[in-house]
N, C-alpha and C positions, 0 to 999 in steps of 0.2 A: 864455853861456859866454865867458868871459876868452879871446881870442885870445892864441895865443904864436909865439914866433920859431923859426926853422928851432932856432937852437943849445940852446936848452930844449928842444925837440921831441926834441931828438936825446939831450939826457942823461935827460928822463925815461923813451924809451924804452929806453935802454942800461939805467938801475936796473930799469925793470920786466923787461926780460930777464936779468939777472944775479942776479935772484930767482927766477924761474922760466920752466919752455920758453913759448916763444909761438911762432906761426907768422907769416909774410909777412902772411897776409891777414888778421890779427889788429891788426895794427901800421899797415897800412895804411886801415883802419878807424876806427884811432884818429886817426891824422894826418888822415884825411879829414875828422871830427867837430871837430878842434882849425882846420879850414881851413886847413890846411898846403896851399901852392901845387903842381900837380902838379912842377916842377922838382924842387924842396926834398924831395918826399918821394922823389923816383927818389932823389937826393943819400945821403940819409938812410939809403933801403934796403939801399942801394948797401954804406955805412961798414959797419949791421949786419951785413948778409952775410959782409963780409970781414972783418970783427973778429969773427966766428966767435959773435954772440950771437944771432944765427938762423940754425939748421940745420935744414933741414929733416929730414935722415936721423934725426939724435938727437931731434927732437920726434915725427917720427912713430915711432918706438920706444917713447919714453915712452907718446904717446897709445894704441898699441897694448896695452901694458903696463898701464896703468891701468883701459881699458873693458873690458880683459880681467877683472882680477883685484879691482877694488874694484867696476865695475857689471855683471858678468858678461856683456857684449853677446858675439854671435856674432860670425862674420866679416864676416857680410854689413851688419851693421850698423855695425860701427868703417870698413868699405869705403867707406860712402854719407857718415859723417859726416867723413871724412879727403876724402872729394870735392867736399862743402861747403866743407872750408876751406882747397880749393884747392890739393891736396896730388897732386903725378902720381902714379899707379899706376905709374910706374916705380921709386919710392920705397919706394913701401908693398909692393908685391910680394915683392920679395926679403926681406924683413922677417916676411913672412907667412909665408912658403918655411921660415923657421930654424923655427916654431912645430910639434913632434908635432902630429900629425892628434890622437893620443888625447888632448890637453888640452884641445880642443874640448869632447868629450862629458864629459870630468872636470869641467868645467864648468856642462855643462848637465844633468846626472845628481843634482846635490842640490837645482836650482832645479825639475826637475819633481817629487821624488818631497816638496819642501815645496809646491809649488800645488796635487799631487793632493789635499792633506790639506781645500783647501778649492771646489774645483772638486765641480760638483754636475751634475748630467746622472740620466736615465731609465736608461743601462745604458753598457757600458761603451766600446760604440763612441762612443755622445756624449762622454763624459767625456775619451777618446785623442782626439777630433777637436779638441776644446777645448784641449788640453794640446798639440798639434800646433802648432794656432793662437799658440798661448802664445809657444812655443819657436821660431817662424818670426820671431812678432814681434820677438823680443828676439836676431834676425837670425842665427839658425843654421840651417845645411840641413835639408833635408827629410828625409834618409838619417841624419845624425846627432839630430835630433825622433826619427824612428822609433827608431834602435835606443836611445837613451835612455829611452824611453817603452814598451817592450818589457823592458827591465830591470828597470824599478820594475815591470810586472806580474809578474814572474816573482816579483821580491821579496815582492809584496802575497800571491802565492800559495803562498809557504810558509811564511806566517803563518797 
């Protein structure tokens, strides 16, 4: 890889954030990879921060907004992946706080009643443990699994 200078470092990553959200530890990642000296990238971080091309409150909104609504992740899994990329829960918190509880299960209430369609089990406490599993995975409680997964039975039986 082409080494580059602090001042290139800094305008490629201003274009790549003026395109879209990034986070600190995204940038800092890149600057490590380009072998930017650790001075230069404090320098660096520093500009973007204060020229306001990384925020973290507006990226973790967006990211919240996104694993919600295009990959339907629970909370508990947008939680884990905003802690990956090094995001305080003092951020995300309040951010989670604005979100209805019932958007949660709006949510996960069309993803299990399409996995019931291909989830296969002996009867039908296998099939809810599976679908449990399912809905823990893709990071939402256990209380909103249950009453979503108690809905679709109710629906399947007045079919």
């Amino acid at each position: 890889m082409q080494k580059i200078d602090e001042k290139e470092a800094l305008q490629r990553l201003t274009l790549l954030c003026s395109q879209s959200e990034h986070c600190e530890s995204e940038m800092l990642e890149k600057m490590r990879r380009w072998e930017i000296p650790d001075d230069a990238r404090a320098r660096i971080m520093a500009t973007l921060i204060e020229e306001r091309y990384i925020d973290h409150q507006r990226y973790c909104r967006g990211f919240i907004h996104d694993k919600m609504e295009y990959n339907h992740w629970g909370r508990r899994k947008i939680e884990q992946a905003l802690w990956m990329k090094g995001i305080e829960k003092s951020i995300s918190t309040p951010l989670f706080d604005e979100i209805d509880e019932d958007r949660w299960t709006d949510i996960l209430r069309p993803l299990i009643r399409q996995k019931r369609k291909s989830v296969k089990g002996r009867n039908d406490y296998e099939i809810n443990q599976k679908l449990l599993r399912f809905a823990l995975g893709r990071g939402f409680s256990f209380a909103e699994a249950r009453e979503c997964i108690g809905d679709v039975d109710d629906v399947e039986e007045d079919w």
